[in-house]
N, CA, C and O atoms as a GROMACS GRO file, in nm:
protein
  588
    1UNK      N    1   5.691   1.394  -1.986
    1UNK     CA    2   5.792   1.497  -2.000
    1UNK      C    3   5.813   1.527  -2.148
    1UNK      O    4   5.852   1.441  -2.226
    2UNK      N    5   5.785   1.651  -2.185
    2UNK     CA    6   5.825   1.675  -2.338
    2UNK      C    7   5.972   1.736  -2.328
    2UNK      O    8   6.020   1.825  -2.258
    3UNK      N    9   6.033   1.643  -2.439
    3UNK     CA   10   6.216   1.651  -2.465
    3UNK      C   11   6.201   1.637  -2.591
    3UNK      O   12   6.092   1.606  -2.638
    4UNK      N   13   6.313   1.657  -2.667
    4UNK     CA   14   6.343   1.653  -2.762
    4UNK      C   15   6.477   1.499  -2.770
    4UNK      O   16   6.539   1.466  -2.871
    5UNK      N   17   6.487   1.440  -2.642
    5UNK     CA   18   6.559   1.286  -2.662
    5UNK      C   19   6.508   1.184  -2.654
    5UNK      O   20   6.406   1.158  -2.590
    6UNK      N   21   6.574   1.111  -2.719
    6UNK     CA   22   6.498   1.009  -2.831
    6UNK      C   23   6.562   0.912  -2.705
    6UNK      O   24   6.682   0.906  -2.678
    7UNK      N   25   6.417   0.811  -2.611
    7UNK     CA   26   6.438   0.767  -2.528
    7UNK      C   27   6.406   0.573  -2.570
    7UNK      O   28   6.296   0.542  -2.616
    8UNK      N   29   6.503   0.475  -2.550
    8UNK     CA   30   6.456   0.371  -2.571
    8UNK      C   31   6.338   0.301  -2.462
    8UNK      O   32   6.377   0.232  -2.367
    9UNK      N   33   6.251   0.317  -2.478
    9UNK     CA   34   6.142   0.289  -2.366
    9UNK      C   35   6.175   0.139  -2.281
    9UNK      O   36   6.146   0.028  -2.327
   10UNK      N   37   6.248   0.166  -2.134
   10UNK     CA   38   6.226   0.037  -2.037
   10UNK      C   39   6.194   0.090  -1.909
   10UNK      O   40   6.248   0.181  -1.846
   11UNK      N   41   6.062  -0.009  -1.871
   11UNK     CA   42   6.012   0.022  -1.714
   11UNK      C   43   6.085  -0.033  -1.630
   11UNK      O   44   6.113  -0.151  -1.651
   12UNK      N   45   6.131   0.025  -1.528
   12UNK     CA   46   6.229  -0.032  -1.404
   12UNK      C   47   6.123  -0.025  -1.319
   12UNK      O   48   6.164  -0.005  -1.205
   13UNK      N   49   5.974  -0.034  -1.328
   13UNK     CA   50   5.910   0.017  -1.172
   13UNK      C   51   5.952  -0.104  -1.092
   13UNK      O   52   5.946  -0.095  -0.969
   14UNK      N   53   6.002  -0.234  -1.155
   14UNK     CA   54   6.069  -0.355  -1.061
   14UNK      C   55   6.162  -0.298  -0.967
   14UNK      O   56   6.181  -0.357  -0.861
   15UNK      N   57   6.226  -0.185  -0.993
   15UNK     CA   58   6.383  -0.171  -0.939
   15UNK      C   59   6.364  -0.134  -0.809
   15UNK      O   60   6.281  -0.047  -0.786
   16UNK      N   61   6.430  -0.187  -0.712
   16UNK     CA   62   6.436  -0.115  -0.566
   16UNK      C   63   6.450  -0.013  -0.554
   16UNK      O   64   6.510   0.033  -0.651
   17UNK      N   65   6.416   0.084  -0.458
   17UNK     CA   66   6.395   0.206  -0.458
   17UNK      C   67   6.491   0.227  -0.362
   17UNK      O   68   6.504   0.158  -0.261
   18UNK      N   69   6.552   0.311  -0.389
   18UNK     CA   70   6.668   0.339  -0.292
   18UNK      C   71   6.609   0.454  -0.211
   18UNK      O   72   6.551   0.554  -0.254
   19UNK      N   73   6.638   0.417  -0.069
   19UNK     CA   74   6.589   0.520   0.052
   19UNK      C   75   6.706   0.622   0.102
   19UNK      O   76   6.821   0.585   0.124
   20UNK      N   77   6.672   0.721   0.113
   20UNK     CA   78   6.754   0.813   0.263
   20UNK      C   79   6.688   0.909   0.326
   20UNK      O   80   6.620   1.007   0.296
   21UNK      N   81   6.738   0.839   0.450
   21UNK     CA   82   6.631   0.938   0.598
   21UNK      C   83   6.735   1.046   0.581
   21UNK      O   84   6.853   1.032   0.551
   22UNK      N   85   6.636   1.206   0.618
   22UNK     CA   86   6.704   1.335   0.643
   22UNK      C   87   6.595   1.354   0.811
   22UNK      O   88   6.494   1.310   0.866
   23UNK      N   89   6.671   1.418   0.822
   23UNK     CA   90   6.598   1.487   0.990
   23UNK      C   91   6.634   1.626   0.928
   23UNK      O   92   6.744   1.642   0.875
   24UNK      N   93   6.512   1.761   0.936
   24UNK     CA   94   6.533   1.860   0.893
   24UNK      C   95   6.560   1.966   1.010
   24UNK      O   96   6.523   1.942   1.125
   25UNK      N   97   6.617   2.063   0.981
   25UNK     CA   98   6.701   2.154   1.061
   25UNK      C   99   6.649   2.291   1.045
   25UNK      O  100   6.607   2.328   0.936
   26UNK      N  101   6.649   2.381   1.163
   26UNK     CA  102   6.570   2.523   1.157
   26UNK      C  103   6.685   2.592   0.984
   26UNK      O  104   6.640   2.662   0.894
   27UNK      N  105   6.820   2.542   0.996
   27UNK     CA  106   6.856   2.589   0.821
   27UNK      C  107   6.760   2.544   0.713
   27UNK      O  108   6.759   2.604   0.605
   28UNK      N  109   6.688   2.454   0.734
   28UNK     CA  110   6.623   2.417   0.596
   28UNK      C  111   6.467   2.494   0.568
   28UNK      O  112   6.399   2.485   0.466
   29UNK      N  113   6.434   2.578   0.706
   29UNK     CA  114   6.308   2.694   0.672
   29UNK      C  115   6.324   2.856   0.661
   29UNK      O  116   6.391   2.952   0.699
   30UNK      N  117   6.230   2.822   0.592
   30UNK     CA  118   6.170   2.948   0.609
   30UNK      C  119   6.141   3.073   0.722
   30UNK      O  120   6.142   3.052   0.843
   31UNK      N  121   6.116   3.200   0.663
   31UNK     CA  122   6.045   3.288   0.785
   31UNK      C  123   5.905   3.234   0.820
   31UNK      O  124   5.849   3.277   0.921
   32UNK      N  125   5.856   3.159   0.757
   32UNK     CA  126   5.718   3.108   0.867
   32UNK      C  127   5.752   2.976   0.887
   32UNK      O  128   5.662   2.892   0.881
   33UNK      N  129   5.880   2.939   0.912
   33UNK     CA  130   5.884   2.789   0.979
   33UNK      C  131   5.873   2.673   0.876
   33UNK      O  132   5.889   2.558   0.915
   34UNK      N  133   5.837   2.707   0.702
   34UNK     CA  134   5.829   2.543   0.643
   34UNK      C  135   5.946   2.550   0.558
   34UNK      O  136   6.019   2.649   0.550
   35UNK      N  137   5.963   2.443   0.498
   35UNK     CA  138   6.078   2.398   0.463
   35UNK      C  139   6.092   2.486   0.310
   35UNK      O  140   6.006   2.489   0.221
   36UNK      N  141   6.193   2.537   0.309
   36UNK     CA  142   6.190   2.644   0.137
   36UNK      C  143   6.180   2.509   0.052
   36UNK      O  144   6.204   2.389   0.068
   37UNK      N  145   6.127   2.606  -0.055
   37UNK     CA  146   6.096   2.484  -0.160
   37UNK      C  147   6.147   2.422  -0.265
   37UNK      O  148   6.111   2.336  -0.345
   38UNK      N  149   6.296   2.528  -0.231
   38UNK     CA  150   6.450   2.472  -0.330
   38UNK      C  151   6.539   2.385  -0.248
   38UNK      O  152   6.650   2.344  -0.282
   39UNK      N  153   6.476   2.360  -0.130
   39UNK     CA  154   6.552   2.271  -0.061
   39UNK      C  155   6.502   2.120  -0.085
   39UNK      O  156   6.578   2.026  -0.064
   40UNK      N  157   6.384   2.105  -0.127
   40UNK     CA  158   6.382   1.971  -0.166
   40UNK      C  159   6.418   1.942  -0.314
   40UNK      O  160   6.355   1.860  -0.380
   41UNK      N  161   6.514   2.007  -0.358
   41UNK     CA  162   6.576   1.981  -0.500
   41UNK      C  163   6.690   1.921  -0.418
   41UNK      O  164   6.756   1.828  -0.463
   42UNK      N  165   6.717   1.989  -0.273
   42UNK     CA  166   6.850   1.961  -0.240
   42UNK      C  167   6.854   1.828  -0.206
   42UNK      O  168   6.957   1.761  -0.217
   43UNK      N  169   6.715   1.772  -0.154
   43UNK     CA  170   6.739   1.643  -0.092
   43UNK      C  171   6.720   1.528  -0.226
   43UNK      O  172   6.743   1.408  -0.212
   44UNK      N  173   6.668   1.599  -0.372
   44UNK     CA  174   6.641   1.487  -0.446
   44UNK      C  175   6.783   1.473  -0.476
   44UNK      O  176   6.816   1.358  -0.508
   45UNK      N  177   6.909   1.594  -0.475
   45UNK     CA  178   7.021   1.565  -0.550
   45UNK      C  179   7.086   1.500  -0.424
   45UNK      O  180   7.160   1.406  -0.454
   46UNK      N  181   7.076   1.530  -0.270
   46UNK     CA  182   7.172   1.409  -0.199
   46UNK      C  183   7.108   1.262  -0.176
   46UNK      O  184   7.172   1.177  -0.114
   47UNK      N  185   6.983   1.235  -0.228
   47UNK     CA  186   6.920   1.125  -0.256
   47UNK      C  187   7.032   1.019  -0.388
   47UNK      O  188   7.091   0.913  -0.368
   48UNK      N  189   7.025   1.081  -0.480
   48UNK     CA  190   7.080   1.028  -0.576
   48UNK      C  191   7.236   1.043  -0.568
   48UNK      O  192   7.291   0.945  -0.618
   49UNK      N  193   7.314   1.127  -0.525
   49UNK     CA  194   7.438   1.110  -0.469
   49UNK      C  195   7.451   0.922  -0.410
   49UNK      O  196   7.497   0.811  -0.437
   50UNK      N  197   7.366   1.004  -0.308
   50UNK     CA  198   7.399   0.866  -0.198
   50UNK      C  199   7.347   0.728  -0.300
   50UNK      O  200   7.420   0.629  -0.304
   51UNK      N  201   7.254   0.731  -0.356
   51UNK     CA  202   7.234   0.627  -0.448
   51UNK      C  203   7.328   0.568  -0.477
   51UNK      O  204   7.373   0.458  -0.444
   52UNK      N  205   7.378   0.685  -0.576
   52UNK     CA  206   7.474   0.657  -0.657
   52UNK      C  207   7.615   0.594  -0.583
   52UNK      O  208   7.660   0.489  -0.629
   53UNK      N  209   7.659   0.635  -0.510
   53UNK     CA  210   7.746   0.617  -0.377
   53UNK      C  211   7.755   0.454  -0.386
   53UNK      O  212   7.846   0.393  -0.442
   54UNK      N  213   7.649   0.400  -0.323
   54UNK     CA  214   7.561   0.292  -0.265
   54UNK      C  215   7.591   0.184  -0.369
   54UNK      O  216   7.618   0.069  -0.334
   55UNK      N  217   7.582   0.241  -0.565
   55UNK     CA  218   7.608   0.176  -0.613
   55UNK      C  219   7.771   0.153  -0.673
   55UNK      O  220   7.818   0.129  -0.784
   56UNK      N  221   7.796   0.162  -0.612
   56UNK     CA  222   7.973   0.201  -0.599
   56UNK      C  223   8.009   0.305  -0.728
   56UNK      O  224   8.112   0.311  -0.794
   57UNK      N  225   7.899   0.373  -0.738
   57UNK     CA  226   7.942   0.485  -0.865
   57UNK      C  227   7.985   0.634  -0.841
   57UNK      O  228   7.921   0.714  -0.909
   58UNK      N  229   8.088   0.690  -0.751
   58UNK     CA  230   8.138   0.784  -0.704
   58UNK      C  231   8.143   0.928  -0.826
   58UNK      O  232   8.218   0.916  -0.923
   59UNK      N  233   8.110   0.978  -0.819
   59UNK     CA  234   8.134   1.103  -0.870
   59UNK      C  235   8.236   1.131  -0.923
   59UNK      O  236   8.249   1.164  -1.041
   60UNK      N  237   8.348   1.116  -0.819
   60UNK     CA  238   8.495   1.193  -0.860
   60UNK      C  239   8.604   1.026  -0.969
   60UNK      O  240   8.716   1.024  -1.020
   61UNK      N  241   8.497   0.924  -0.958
   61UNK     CA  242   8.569   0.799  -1.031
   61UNK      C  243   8.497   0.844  -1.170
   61UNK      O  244   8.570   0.848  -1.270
   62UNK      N  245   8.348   0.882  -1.184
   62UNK     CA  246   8.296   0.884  -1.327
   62UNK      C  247   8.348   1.030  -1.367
   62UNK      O  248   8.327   1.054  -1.486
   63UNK      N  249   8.403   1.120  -1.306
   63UNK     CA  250   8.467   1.237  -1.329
   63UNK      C  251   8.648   1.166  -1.442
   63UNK      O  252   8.697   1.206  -1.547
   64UNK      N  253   8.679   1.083  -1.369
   64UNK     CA  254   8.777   1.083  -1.408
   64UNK      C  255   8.782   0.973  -1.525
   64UNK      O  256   8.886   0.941  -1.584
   65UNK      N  257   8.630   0.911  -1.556
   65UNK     CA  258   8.619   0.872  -1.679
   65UNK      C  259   8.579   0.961  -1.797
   65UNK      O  260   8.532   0.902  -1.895
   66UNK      N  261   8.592   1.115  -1.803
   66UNK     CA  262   8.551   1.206  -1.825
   66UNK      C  263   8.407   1.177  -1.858
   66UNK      O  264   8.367   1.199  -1.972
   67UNK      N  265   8.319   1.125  -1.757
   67UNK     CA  266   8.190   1.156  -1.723
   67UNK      C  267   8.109   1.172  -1.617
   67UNK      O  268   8.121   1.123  -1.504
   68UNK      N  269   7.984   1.277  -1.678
   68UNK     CA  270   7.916   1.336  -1.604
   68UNK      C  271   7.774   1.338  -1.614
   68UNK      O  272   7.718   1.340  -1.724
   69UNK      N  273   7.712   1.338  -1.505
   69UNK     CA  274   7.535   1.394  -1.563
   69UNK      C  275   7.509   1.521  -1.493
   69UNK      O  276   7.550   1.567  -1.386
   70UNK      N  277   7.414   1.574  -1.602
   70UNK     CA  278   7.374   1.711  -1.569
   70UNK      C  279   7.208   1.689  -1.545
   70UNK      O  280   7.170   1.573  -1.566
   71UNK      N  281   7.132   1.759  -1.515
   71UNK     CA  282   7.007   1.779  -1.470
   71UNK      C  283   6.943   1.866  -1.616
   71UNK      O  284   6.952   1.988  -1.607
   72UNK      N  285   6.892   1.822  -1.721
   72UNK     CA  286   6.836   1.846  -1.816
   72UNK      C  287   6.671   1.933  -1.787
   72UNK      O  288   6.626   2.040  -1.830
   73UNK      N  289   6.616   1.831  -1.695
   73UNK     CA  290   6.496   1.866  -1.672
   73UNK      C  291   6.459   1.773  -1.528
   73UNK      O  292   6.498   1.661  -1.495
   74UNK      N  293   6.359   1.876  -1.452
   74UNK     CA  294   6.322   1.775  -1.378
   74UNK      C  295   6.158   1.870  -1.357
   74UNK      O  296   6.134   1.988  -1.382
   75UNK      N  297   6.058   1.753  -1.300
   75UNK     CA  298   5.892   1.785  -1.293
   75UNK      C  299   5.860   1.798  -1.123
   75UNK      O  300   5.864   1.694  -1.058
   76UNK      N  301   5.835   1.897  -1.070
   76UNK     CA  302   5.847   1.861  -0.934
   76UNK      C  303   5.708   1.884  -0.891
   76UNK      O  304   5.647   1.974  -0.949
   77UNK      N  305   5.634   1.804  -0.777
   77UNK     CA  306   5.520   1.864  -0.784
   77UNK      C  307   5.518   1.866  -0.596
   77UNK      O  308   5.518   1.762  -0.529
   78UNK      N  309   5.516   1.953  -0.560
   78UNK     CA  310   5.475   2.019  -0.350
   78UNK      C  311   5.348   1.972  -0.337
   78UNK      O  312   5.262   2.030  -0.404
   79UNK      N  313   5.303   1.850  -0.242
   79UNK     CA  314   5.198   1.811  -0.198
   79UNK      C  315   5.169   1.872  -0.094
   79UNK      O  316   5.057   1.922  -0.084
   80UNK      N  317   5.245   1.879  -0.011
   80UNK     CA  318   5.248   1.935   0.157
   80UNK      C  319   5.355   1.959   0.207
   80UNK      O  320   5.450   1.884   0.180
   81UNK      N  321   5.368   2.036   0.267
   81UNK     CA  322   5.467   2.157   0.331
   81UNK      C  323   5.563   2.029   0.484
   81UNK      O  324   5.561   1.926   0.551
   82UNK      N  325   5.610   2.118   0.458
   82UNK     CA  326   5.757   2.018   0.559
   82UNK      C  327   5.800   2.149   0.669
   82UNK      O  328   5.807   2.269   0.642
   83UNK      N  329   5.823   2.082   0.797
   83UNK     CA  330   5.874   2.191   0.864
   83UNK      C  331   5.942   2.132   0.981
   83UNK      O  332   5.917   2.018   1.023
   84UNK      N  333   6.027   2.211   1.033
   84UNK     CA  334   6.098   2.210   1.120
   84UNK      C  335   6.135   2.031   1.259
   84UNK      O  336   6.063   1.996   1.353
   85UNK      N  337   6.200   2.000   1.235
   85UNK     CA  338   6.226   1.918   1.325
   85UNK      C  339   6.143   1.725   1.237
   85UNK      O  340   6.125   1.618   1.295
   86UNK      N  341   6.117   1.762   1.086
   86UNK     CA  342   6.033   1.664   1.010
   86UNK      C  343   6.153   1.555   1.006
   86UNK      O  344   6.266   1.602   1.010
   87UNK      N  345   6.144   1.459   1.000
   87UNK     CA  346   6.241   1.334   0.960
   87UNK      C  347   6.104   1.240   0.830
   87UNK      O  348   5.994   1.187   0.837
   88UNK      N  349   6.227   1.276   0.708
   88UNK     CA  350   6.178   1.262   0.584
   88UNK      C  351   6.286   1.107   0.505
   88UNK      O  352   6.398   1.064   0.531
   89UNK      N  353   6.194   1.071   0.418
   89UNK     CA  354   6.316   0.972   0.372
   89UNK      C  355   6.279   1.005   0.279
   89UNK      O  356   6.159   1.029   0.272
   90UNK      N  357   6.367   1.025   0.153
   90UNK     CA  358   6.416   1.087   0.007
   90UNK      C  359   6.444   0.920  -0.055
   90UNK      O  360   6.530   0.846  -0.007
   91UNK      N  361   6.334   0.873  -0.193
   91UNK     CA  362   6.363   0.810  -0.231
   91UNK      C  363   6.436   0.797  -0.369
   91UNK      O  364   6.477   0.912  -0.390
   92UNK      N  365   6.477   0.713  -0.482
   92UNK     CA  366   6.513   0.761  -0.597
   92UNK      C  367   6.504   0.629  -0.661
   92UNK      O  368   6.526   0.536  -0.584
   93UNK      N  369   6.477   0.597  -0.786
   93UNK     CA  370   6.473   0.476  -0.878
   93UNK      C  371   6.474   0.464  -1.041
   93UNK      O  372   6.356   0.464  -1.077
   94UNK      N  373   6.528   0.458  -1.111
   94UNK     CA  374   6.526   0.404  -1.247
   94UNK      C  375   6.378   0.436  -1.296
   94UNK      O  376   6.291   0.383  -1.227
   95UNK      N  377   6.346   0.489  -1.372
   95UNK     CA  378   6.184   0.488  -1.447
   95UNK      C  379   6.240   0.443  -1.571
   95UNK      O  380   6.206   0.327  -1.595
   96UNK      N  381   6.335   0.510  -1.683
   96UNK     CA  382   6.394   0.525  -1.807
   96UNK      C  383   6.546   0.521  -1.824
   96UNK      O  384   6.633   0.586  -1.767
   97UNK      N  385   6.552   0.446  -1.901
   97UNK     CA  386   6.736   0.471  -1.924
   97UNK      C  387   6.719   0.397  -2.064
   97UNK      O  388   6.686   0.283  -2.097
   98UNK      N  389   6.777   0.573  -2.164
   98UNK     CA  390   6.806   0.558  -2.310
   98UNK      C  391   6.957   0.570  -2.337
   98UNK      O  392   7.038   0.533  -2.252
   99UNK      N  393   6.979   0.600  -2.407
   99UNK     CA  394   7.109   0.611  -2.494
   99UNK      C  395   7.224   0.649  -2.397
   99UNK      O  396   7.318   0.583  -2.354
  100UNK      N  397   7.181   0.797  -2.373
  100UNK     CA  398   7.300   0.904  -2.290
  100UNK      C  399   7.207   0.992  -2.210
  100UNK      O  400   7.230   1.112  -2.202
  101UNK      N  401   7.069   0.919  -2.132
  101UNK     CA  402   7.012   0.994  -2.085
  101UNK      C  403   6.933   0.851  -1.941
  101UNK      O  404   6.931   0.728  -1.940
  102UNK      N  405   6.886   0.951  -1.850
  102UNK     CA  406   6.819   0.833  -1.739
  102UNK      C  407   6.711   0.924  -1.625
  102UNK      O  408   6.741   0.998  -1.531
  103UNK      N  409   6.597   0.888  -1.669
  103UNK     CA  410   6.460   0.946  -1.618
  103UNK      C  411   6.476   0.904  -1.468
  103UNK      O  412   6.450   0.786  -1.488
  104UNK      N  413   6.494   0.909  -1.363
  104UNK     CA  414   6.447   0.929  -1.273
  104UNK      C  415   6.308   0.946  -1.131
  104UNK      O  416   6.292   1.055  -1.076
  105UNK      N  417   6.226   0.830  -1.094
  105UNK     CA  418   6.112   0.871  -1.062
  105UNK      C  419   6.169   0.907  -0.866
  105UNK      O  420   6.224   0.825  -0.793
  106UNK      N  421   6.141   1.013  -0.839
  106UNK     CA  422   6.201   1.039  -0.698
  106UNK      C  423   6.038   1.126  -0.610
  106UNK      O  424   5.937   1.190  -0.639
  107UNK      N  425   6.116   1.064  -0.486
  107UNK     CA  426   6.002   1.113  -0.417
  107UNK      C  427   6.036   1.152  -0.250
  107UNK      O  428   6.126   1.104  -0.182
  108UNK      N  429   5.933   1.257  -0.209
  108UNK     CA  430   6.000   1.261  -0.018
  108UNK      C  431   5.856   1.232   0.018
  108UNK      O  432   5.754   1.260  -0.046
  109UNK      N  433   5.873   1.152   0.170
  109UNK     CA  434   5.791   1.033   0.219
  109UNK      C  435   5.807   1.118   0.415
  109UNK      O  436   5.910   1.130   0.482
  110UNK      N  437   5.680   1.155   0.447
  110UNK     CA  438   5.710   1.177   0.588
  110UNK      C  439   5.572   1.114   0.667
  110UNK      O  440   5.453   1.144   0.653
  111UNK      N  441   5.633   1.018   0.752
  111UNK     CA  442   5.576   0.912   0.817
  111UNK      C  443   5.473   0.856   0.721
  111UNK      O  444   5.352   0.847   0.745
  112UNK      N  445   5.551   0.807   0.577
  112UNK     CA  446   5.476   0.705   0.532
  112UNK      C  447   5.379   0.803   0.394
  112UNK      O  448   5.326   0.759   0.292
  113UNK      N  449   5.387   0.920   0.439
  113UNK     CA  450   5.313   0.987   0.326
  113UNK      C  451   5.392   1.037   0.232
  113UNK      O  452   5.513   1.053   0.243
  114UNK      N  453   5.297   1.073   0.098
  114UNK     CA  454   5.407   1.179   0.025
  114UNK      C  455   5.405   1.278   0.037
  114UNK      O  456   5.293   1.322   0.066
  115UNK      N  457   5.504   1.368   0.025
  115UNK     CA  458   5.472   1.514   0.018
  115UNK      C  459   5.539   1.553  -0.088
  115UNK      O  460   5.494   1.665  -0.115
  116UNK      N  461   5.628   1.523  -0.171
  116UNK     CA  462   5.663   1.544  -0.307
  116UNK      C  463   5.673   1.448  -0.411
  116UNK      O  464   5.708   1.339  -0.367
  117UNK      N  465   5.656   1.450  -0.520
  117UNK     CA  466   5.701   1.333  -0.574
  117UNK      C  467   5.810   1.461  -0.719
  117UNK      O  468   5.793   1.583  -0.723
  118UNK      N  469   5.891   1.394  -0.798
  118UNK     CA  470   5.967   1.475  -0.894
  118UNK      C  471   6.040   1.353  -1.019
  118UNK      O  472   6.104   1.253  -0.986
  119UNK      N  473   6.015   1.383  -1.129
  119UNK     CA  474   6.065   1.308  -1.256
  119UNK      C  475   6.141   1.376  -1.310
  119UNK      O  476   6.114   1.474  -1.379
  120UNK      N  477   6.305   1.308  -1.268
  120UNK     CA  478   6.434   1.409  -1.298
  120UNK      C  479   6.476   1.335  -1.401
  120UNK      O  480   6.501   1.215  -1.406
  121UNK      N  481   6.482   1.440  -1.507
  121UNK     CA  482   6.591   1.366  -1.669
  121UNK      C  483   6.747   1.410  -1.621
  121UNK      O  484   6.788   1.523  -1.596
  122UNK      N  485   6.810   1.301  -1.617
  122UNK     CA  486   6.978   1.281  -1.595
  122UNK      C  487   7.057   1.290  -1.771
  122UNK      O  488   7.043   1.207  -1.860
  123UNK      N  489   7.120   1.390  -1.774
  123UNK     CA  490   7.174   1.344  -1.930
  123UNK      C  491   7.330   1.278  -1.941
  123UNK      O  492   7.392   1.377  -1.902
  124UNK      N  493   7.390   1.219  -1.957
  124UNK     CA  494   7.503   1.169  -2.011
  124UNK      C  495   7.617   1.265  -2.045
  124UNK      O  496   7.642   1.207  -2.151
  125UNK      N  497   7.697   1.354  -2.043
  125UNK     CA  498   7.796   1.418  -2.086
  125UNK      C  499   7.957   1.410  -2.048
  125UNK      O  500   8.019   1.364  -1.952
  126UNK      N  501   7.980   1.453  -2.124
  126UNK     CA  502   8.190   1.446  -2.141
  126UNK      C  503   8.194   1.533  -2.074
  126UNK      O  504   8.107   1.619  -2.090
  127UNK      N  505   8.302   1.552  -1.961
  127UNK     CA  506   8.307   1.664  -1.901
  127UNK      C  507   8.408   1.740  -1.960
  127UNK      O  508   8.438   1.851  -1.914
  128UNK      N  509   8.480   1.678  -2.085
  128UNK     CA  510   8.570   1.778  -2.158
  128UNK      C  511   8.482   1.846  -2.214
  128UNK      O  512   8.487   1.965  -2.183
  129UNK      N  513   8.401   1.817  -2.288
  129UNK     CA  514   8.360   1.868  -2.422
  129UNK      C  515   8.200   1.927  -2.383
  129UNK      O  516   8.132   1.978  -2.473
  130UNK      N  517   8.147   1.916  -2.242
  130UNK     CA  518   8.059   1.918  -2.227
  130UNK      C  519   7.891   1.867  -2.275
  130UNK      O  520   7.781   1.896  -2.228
  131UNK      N  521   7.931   1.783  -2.385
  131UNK     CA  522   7.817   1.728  -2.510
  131UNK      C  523   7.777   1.637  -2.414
  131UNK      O  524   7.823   1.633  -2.300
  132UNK      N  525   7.656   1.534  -2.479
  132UNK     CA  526   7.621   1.428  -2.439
  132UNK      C  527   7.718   1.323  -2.483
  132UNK      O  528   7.806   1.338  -2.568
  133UNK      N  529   7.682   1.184  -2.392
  133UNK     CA  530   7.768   1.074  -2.485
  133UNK      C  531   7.675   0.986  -2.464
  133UNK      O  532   7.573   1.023  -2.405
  134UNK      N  533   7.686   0.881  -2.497
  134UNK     CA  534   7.609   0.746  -2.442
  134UNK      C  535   7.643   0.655  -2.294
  134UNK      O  536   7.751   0.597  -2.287
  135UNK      N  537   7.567   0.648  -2.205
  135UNK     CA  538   7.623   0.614  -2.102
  135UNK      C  539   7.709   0.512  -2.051
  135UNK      O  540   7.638   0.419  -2.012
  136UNK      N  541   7.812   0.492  -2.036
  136UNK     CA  542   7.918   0.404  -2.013
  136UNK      C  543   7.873   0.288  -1.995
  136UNK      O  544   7.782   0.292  -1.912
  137UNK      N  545   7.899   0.159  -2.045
  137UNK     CA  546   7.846  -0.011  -1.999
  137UNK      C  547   7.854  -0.020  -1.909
  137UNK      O  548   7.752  -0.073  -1.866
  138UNK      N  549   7.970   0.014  -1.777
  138UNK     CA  550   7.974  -0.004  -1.670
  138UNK      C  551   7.834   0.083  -1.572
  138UNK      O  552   7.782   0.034  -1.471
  139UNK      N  553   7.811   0.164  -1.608
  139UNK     CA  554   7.677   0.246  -1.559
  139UNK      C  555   7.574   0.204  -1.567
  139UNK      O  556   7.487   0.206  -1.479
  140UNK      N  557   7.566   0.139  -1.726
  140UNK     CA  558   7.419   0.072  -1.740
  140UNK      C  559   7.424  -0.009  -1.696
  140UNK      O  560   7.325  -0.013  -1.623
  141UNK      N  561   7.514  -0.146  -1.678
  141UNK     CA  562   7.515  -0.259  -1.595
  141UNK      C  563   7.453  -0.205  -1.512
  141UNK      O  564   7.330  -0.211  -1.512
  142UNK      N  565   7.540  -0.122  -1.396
  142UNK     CA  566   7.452  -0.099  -1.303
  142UNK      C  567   7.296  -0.070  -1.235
  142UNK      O  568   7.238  -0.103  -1.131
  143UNK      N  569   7.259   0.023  -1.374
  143UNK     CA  570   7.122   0.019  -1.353
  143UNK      C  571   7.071  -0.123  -1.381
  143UNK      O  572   7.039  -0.192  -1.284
  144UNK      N  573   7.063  -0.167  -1.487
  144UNK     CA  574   7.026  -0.293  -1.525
  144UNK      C  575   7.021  -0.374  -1.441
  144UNK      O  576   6.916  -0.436  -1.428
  145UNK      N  577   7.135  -0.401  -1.350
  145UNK     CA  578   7.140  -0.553  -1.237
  145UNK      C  579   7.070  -0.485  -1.109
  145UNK      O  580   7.055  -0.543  -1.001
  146UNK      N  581   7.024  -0.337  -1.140
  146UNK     CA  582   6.960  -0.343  -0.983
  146UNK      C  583   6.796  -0.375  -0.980
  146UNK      O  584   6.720  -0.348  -0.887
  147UNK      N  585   6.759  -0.445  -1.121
  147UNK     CA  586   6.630  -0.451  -1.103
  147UNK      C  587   6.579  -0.582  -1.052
  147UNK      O  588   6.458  -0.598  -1.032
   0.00000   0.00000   0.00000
């Protein structure tokens, strides 16, 4: 990924990969029946929700530490098409975590295969001020102890 943030290099490929099954719905296609292809942005962001969830890191609690992550960048690459009635599991895991930023290696898996894989940069920000910050100790713990 070319960025311009200055990333302290650690491999998590140790880290458990956090799973979630979706069962897909005639809402999630298309006029020829496959799955639109902004909808699997949707499942990488309720992937990492629920992650995040999972790791008792709620949204509306790091909201009220006035923090937030935004979606800086992400690499997505469509192996094979998804359609109607597919039951997919959306994975998500730690690749990178620098300063006020956290790489992301995510992927969707149907019966065992891939059909997407995507490398999402997470950035760190104040939700006052909207800037970056450095990510809270309590956050990094978290990543850290899940490896």
């Amino acid at each position: 990924m070319g960025t311009n943030i200055h990333f302290v290099r650690k491999a998590f490929m140790s880290n458990p990969v956090y799973q979630l099954p979706i069962k897909l719905y005639f809402e999630d296609t298309d006029a020829m029946g496959i799955v639109y292809h902004a909808n699997y942005i949707k499942y990488f962001e309720r992937a990492r929700t629920e992650w995040l969830r999972a790791a008792n890191l709620h949204h509306g609690a790091l909201m009220a530490q006035d923090v937030g992550f935004v979606i800086r960048q992400a690499d997505i690459e469509w192996l094979s098409p998804l359609t109607l009635d597919d039951e997919i599991v959306v994975t998500a895991q730690v690749d990178t975590l620098g300063r006020s930023s956290i790489v992301l290696e995510q992927t969707i898996l149907k019966n065992g295969e891939l059909v997407s894989r995507a490398k999402i940069l997470m950035v760190c920000v104040s939700i006052s001020t909207k800037r970056p910050v450095s990510v809270p100790e309590n956050i990094r713990k978290t990543f850290l102890s899940s490896q």
